[in-house]
C-alpha positions in Angstrom: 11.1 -5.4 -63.3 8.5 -7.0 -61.2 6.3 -5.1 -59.1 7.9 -6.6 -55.6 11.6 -5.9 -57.2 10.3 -2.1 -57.7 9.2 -1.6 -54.4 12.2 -2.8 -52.9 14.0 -0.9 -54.9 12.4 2.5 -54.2 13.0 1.6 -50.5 16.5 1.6 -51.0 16.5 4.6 -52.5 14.4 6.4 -49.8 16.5 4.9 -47.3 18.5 7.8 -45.7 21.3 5.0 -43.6 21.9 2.6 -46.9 26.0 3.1 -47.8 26.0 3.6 -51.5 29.1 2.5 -53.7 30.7 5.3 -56.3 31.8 5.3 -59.3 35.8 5.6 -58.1 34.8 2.4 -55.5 34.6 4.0 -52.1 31.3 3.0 -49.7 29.8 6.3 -47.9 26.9 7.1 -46.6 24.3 9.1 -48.5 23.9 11.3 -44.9 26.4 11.0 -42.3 24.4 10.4 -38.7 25.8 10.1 -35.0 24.7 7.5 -32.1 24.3 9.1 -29.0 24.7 7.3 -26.2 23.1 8.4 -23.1 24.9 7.2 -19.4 21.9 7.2 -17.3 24.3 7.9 -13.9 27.8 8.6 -12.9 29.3 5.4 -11.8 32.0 7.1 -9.3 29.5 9.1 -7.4 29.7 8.2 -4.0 26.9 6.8 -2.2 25.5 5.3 1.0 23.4 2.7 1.9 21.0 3.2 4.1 20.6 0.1 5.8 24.1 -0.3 6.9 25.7 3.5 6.0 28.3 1.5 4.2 30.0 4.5 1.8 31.3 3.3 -1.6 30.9 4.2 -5.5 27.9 4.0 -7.1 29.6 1.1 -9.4 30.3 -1.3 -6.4 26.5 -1.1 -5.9 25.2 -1.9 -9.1 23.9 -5.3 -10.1 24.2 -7.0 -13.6 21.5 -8.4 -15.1 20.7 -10.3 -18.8 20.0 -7.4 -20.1 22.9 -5.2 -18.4 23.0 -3.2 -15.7 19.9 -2.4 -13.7 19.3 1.6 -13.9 16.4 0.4 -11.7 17.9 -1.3 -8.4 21.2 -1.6 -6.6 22.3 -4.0 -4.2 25.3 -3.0 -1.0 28.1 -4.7 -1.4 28.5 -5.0 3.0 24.9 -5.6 4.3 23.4 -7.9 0.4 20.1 -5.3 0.9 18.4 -4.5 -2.4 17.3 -0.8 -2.9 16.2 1.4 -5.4 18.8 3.6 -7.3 16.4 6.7 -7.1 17.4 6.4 -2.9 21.0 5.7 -3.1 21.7 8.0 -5.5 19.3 10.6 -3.3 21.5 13.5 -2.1 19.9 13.4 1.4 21.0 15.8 4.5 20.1 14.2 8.2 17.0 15.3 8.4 15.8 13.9 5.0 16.9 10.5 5.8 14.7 10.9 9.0 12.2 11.7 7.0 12.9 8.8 5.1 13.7 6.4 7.4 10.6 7.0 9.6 7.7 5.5 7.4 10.0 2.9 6.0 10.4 1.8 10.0 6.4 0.6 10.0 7.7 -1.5 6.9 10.5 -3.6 8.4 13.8 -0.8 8.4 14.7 -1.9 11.6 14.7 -5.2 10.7 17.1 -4.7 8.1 19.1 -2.8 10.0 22.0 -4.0 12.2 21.8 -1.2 14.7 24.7 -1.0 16.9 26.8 -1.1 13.5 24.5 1.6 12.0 24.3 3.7 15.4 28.0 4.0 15.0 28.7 5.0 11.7 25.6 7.8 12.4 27.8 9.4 14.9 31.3 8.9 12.7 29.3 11.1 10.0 28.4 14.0 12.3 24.5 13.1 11.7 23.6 11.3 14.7 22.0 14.8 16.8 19.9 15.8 13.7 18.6 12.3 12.6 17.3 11.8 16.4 16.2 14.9 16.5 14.2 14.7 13.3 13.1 11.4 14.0 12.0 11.8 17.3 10.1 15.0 16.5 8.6 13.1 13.4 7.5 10.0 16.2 5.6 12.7 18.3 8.7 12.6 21.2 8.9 16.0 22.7 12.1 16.7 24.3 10.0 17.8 27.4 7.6 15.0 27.6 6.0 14.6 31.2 6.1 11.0 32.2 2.7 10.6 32.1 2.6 11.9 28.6 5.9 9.4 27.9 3.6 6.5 29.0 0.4 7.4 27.7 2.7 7.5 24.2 4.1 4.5 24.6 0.9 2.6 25.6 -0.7 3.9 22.1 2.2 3.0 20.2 1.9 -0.9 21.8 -2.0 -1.0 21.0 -1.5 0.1 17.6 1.5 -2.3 17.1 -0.9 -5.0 18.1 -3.3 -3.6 15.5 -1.5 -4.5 12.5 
């Protein structure tokens, strides 16, 4: 036996998933082994998106790719916006998507955002009060505001808008 035909056939031998023939002519396995296969989310978990507040299952969301599915981003089937599956599949209370819709607002939210539409389904989900109230208090808008205080705000908010 040559020195190449040796090797490979002490790699066989050593090789824990080859099926081995018997004697009596059935294949096994020299050690039986399991695949585990991991899901990476729960595809009827209901979600929303936060751009239009559409509520679906987290399948109706997901978009295909060559290599799959994307466990990365998820388009809405309603609104077409593109979001990350770490945010819809955040399990956010009102004040948590304040918190999350406030910085994204600098960034173009409102943009995205058709707001009559998404006004309307904030109040149909009981969440409207709390956003605002969040929100507001996260803008700096005191419920007791003087009105100079009101336009002194909104005068710094305009000169910083120009700023960027």
């Amino acid at each position: 036996m040559s020195a190449k035909k040796w090797k490979r056939h002490m790699a066989v031998e050593d090789d824990n998933q080859q099926t081995r023939l018997q004697h009596n002519g059935n294949i096994t396995l020299s050690e039986p082994y399991r695949v585990e296969m991991t899901v990476l989310q729960d595809y009827r978990q209901v979600v929303f998106c936060p751009f239009c507040l559409h509520y679906g299952e987290l399948r109706t969301f997901l978009i295909s790719t060559k290599k799959g599915i994307s466990q990365s981003n998820a388009n809405c089937p309603e609104c077409k916006q593109g979001m990350r599956m770490s945010t819809l599949v955040a399990d956010m209370n009102p004040e948590q998507f304040a918190d999350f819709v406030y910085p994204y607002a600098k960034s173009g939210f409102w943009k995205k955002v058709n707001f009559t539409q998404w006004n309307q389904r904030l109040r149909s989900m009981g969440w409207s009060f709390r956003f605002w109230a969040r929100y507001k208090e996260l803008k700096g808008e005191g419920e007791y505001d003087s009105e100079e205080a009101y336009i002194e705000r909104k005068q710094r908010e305009e000169h910083e808008a120009e700023e960027y």
